[in-house]
C-alpha positions in Angstrom: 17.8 8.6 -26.9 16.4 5.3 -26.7 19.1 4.0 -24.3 18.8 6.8 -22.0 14.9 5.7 -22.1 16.0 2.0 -21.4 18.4 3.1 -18.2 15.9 5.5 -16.9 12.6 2.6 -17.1 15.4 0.0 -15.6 16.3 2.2 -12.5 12.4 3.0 -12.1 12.0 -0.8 -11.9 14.5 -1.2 -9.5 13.5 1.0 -6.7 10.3 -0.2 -7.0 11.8 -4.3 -6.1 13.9 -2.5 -3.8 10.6 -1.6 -1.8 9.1 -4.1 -2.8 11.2 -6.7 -2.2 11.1 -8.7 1.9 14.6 -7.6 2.6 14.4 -4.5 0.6 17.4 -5.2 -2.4 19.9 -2.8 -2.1 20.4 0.2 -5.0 23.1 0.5 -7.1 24.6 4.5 -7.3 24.2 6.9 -4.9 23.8 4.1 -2.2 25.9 1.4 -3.3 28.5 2.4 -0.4 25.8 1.7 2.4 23.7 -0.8 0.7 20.8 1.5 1.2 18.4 3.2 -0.8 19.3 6.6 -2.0 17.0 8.6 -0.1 16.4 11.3 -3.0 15.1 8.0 -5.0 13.3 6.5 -1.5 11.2 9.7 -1.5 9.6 9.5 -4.8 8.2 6.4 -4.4 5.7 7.4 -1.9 3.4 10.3 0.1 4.1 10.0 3.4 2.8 11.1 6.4 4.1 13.5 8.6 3.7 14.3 12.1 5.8 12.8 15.0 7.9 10.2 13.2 7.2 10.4 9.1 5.4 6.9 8.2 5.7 5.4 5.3 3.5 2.9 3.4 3.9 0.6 0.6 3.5 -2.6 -0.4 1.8 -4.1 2.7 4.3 -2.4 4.0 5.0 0.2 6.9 8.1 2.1 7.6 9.4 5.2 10.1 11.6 7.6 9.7 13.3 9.1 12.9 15.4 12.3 12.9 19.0 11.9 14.8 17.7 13.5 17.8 14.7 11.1 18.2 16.9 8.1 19.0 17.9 7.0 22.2 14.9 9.0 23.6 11.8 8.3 25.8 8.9 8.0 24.1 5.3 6.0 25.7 3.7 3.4 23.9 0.6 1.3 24.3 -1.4 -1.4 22.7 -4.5 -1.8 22.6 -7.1 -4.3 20.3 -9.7 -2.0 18.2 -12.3 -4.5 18.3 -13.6 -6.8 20.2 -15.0 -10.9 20.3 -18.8 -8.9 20.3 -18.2 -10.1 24.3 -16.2 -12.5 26.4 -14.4 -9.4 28.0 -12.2 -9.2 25.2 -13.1 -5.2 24.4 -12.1 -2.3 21.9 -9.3 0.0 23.1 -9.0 -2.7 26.3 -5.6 -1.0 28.1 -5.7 -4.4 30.1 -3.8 -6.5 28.3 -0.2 -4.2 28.1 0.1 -1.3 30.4 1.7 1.8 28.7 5.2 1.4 28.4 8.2 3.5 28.0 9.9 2.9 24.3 13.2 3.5 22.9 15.1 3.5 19.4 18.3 2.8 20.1 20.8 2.4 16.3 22.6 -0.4 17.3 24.4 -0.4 13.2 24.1 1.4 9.8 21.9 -1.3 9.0 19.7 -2.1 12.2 17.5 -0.2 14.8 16.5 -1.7 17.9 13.0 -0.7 19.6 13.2 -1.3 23.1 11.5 -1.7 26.1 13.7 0.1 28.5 13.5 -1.3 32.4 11.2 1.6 34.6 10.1 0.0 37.2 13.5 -0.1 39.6 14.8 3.7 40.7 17.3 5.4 42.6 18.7 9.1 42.8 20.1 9.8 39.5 23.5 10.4 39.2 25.0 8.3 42.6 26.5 5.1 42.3 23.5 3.4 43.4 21.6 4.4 40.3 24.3 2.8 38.8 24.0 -0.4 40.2 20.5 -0.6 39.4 21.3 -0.5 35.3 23.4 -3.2 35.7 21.1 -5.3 37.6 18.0 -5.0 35.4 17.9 -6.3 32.0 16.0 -4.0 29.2 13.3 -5.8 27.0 14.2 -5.9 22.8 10.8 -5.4 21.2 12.2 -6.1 17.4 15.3 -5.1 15.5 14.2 -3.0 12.6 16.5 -3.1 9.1 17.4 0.0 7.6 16.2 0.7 4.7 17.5 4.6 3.5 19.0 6.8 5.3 18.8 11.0 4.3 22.6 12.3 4.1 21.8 16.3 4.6 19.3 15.2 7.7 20.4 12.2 8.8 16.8 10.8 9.0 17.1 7.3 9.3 14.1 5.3 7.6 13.8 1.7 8.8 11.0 -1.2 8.7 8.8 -1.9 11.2 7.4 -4.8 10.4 8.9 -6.9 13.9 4.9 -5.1 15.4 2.9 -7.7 13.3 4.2 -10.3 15.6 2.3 -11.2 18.9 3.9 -8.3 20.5 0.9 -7.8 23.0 0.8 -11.5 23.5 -3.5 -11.2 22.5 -2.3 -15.2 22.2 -2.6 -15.7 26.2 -5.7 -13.4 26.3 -7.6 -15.4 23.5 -6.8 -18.6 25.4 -7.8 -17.1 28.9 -11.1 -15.9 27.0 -12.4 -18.6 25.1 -10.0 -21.8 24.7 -10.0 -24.8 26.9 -7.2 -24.5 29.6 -7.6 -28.0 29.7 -7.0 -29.0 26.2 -4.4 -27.7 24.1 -6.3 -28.0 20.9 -8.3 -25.4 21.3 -5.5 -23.3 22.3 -5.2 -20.3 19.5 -1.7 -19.3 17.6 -1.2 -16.3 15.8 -1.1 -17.1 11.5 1.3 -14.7 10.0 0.1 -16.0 6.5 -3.2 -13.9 7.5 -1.5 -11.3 9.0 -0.9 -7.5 7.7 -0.5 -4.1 8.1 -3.9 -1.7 8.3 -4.0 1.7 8.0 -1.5 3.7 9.9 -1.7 7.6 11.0 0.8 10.4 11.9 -0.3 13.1 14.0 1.3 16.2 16.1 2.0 14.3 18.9 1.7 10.6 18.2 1.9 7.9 15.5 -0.4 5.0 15.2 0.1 1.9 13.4 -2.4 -0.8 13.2 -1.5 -4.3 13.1 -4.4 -6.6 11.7 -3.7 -9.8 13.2 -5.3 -13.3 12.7 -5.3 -15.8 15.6 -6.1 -20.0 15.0 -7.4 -22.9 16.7 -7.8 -26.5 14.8 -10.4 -27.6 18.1 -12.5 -24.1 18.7 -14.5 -23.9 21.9 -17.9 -22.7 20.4 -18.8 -19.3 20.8 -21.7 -17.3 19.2 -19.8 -13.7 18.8 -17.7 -14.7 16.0 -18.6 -16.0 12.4 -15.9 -19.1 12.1 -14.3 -19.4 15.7 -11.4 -21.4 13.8 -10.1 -18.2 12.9 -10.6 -14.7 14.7 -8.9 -11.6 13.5 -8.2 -9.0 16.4 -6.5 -5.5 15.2 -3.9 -4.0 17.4 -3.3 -0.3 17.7 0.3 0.3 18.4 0.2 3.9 19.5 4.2 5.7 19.9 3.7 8.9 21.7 5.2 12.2 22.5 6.1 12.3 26.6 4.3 15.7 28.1 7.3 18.2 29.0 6.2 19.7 32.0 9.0 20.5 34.5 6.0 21.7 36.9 4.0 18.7 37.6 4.9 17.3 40.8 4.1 13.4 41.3 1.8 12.6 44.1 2.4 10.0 46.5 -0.8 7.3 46.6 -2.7 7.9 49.8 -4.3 3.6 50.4 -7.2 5.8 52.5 -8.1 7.1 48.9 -9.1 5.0 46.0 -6.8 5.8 42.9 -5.1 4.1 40.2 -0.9 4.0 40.9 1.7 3.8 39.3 4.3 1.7 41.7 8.6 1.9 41.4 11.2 0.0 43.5 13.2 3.0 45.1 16.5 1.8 46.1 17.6 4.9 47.6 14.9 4.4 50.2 17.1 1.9 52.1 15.7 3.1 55.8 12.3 2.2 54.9 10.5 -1.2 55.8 8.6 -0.7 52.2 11.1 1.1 49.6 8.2 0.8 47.1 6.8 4.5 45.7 3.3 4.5 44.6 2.7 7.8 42.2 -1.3 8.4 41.8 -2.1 7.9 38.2 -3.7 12.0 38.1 -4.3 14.9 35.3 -2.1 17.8 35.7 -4.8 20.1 36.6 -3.7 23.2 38.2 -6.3 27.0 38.5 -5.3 29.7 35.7 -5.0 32.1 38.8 -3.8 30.6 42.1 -4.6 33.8 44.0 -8.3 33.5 42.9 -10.5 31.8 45.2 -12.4 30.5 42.4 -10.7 30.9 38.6 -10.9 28.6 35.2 -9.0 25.4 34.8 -5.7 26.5 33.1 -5.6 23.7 31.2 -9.6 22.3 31.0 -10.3 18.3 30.3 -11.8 18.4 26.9 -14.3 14.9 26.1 -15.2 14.3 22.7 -18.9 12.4 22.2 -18.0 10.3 19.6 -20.5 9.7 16.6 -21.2 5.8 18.3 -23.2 7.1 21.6 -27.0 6.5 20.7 -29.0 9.8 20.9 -31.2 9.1 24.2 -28.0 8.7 26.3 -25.9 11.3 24.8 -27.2 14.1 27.5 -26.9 11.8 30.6 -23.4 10.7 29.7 -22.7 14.8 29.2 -24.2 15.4 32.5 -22.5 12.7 34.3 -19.2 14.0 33.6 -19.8 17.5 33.5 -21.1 16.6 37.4 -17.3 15.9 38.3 -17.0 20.3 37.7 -18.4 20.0 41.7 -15.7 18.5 42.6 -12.9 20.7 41.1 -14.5 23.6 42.2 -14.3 22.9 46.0 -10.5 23.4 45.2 -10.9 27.0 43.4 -11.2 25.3 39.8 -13.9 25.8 37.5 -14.5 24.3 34.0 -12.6 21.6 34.4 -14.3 19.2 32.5 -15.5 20.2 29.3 -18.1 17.9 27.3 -18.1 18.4 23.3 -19.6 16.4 20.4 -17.7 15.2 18.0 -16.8 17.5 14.9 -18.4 17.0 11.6 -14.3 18.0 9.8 -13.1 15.1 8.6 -9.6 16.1 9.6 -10.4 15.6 12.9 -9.6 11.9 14.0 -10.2 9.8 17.7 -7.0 8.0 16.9 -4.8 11.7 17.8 -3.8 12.0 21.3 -4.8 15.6 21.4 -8.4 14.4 21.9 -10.1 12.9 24.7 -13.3 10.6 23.3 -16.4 8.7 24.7 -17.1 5.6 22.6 -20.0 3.6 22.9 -19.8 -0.6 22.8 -22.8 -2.9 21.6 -20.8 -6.4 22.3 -23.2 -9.4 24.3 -22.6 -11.1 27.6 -20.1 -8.3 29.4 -22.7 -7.5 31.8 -22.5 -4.1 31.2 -19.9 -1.8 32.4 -18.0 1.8 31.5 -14.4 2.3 31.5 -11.4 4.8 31.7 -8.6 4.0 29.2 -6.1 6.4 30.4 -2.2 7.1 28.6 -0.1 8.4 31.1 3.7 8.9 31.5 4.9 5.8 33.1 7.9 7.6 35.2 5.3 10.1 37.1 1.6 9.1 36.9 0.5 12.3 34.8 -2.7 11.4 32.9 -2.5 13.2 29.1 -5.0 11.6 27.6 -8.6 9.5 28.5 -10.8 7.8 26.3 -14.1 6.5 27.9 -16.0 2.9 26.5 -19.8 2.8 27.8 -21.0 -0.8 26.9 -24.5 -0.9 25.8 -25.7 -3.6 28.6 -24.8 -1.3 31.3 -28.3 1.0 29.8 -30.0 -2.4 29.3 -29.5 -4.5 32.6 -30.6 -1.0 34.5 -33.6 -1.3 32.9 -34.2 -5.3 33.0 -33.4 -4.3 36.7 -35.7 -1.6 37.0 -38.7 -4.3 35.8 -37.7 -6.7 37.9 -38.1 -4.3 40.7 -41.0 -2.7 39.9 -43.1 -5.4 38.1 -42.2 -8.7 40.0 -44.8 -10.4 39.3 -44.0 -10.2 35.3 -40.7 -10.9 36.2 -41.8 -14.3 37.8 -44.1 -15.1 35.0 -41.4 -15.0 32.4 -39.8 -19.0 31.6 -36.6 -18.7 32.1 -35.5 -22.1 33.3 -34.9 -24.3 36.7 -31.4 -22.7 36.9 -33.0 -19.2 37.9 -35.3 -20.9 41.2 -32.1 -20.1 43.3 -32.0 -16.6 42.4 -35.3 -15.9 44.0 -33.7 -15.8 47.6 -31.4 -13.1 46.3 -34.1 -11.3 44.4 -35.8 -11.2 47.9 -32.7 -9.7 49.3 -32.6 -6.9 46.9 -36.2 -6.1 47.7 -35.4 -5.9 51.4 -32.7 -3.9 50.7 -34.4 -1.2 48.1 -37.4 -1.2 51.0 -34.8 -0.2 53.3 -33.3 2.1 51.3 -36.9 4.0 50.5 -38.3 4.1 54.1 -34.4 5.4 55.0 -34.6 8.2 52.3 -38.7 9.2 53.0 -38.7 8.7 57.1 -34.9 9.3 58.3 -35.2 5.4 59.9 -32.3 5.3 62.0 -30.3 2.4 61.8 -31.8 0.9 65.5 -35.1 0.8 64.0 -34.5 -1.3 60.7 -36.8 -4.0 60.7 -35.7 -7.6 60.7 
């Protein structure tokens, strides 16, 4: 009895190193053939998460586990940082920094999986020769290889490590530099410190994964800037976000129009060998379509659903519903109505910004962006179909309206206040902006034509 006790604590023990451990020891028994962990003893070492991979955690640890048919296919991924410098343009959910990319797994052994950046940008008509030659003249982009770690024999799941994404995958080293270091002197320059770097919490939803990535960037000379407590070391978290492509054999991509202002989403086209230009341009655009054609008027079939998050202020959480409830104008010249849809955040705490299912408005209070509001769209990178939008306000777009506002209509205040030599140029602009609100006024009260502005 008691050696059965002994052999039972000692293979406990051992799974647990095998998790544990950095290259994650291999089990004796079941496994001893692969050099894997068993996955009946894998699985009892942990809850994990379910939803379009399975994640598991341990350790400091994260892992995935992809069914057969989930390898070798297109999935989108972005990254984005989840917090900001407090300014400097370096913002929460920025999409700047990496457009969204397609992503492969690709099980290049029993013992390694590959994620990949697979080459999008060149085309040509599937199936000819020419298509052909464009796969062998690009060159694919190997994100990490992942080591197996257990593998299910009735599935054939396939579990591997993933910890190749707390590297500077999104390369926030360049974007730290461009912010706040010295171009002209390399001490200040900023590396990432994998000594302070580590897995946060990850998520597994219906339709994407999310892992986070908290990552700790150095400089021995620091530029000085106010936003952060010790500039010597600044710790920016990454949200690497692996998503479900939309299937939707119905959407049509639509070719950018430069009279029309839109965001595109530009291929090489090889087949297009008559054309001057063989470069398509797809409109970045949500697949909104009427849920009765033959209707001159008729509810979106598929509405735009935005999420007030719980970070909007109460004074500006009407305006911001207006404003985008005002875009319904616009759909409905085209026979759509209720196409944008304006909700507040739900109080059930199952409900979470990070899933893909939801669009959400976020609020920012960061210092010296001057103010703006921004799209943060996920799209399919082969057609331009929008799935999902989250919208940042930042807090000095409210507060420089009304700074303006003062300025406009209490000059002489404005005047009074100190604010140093460096502003005496400024009044020649100021005067400008006067001229050109008078202009506007006397324009909107009297109809002045434009032969009849005063010089």
């Amino acid at each position: 009895m008691q050696l059965k006790f002994v052999r039972a604590w000692s293979a406990c023990l051992f799974i647990f190193l095998g998790f544990a451990a950095p290259a994650f020891a291999q089990s004796q028994g079941d496994g001893e053939s692969s050099g894997l962990v068993p996955y009946a003893l894998f699985s009892k070492m942990e809850q994990p998460q379910r939803g379009l991979f399975t994640v598991w955690e341990r350790n400091g640890r994260v892992a995935l586990e992809l069914r057969p048919d989930q390898f070798n296919k297109d999935f989108v991924e972005t990254a984005v940082p989840i917090n900001g410098l407090g300014g400097y343009f370096v913002t929460s959910g920025q999409t700047d920094f990496q457009e969204a990319r397609i992503v492969r797994f690709v099980r290049t052994s029993d013992r390694t999986v590959a994620i990949i950046w697979p080459h999008t940008r060149f085309m040509a008509t599937p199936g000819t020769p020419l298509a052909n030659s464009v796969r062998a003249s690009t060159s694919d982009s190997v994100v990490t290889i992942a080591k197996v770690m257990s593998a299910d024999p009735l599935t054939g799941d396939v579990v591997f490590d993933v910890s190749g994404l707390l590297g500077d995958v999104m390369d926030m080293t360049d974007v730290l530099n461009q912010a706040i270091a010295d171009p002209q002197d390399p001490s200040t320059h900023y590396r990432l410190d994998s000594e302070r770097t580590y897995f946060g919490p990850s998520k597994a939803f219906p339709k994407n994964v999310m892992i986070e990535a908290d990552q700790t960037f150095v400089s021995f000379k620091p530029a000085v800037i106010d936003t952060v407590p010790d500039p010597r070391s600044v710790q920016i978290k990454v949200h690497y976000n692996l998503a479900e492509l939309p299937v939707n054999p119905d959407y049509m991509p639509r070719l950018f129009d430069d009279r029309v202002g839109y965001w595109d989403n530009a291929h090489v086209d090889f087949s297009r060998d008559y054309r001057r230009d063989n470069r398509v341009h797809y409109i970045l655009r949500w697949d909104m379509r009427p849920s009765d054609p033959t209707a001159r008027l008729s509810p979106a079939k598929e509405p735009i659903v935005y999420y007030l998050s719980n970070t909007i202020p109460q004074q500006y959480r009407a305006p911001i519903r207006d404003a985008l409830l005002t875009w319904n104008n616009a759909f409905r010249r085209i026979g759509i109505s209720n196409a944008v849809v304006v909700k507040d955040q739900p109080t059930d705490s199952n409900w979470d910004p990070d899933d893909i299912r939801y669009n959400v408005v976020r609020w920012l209070s960061e210092a010296n962006n001057g103010g703006f509001a921004e799209a943060q769209v996920l799209y399919n990178p082969y057609t331009g179909q929008i799935f999902r939008s989250a919208i940042v306000v930042d807090s000095d777009l409210m507060r420089y309206g009304k700074l303006e506002y003062l300025d406009l209509t209490q000059p002489e205040h404005a005047a009074r206040v100190p604010r140093g030599h460096f502003t005496d140029p400024s009044y020649s602009s100021g005067a400008q902006e006067q001229y050109a609100y008078g202009i506007l006024a006397l324009s909107l009260m009297n109809g002045l034509d434009a032969d009849r502005i005063p010089a």
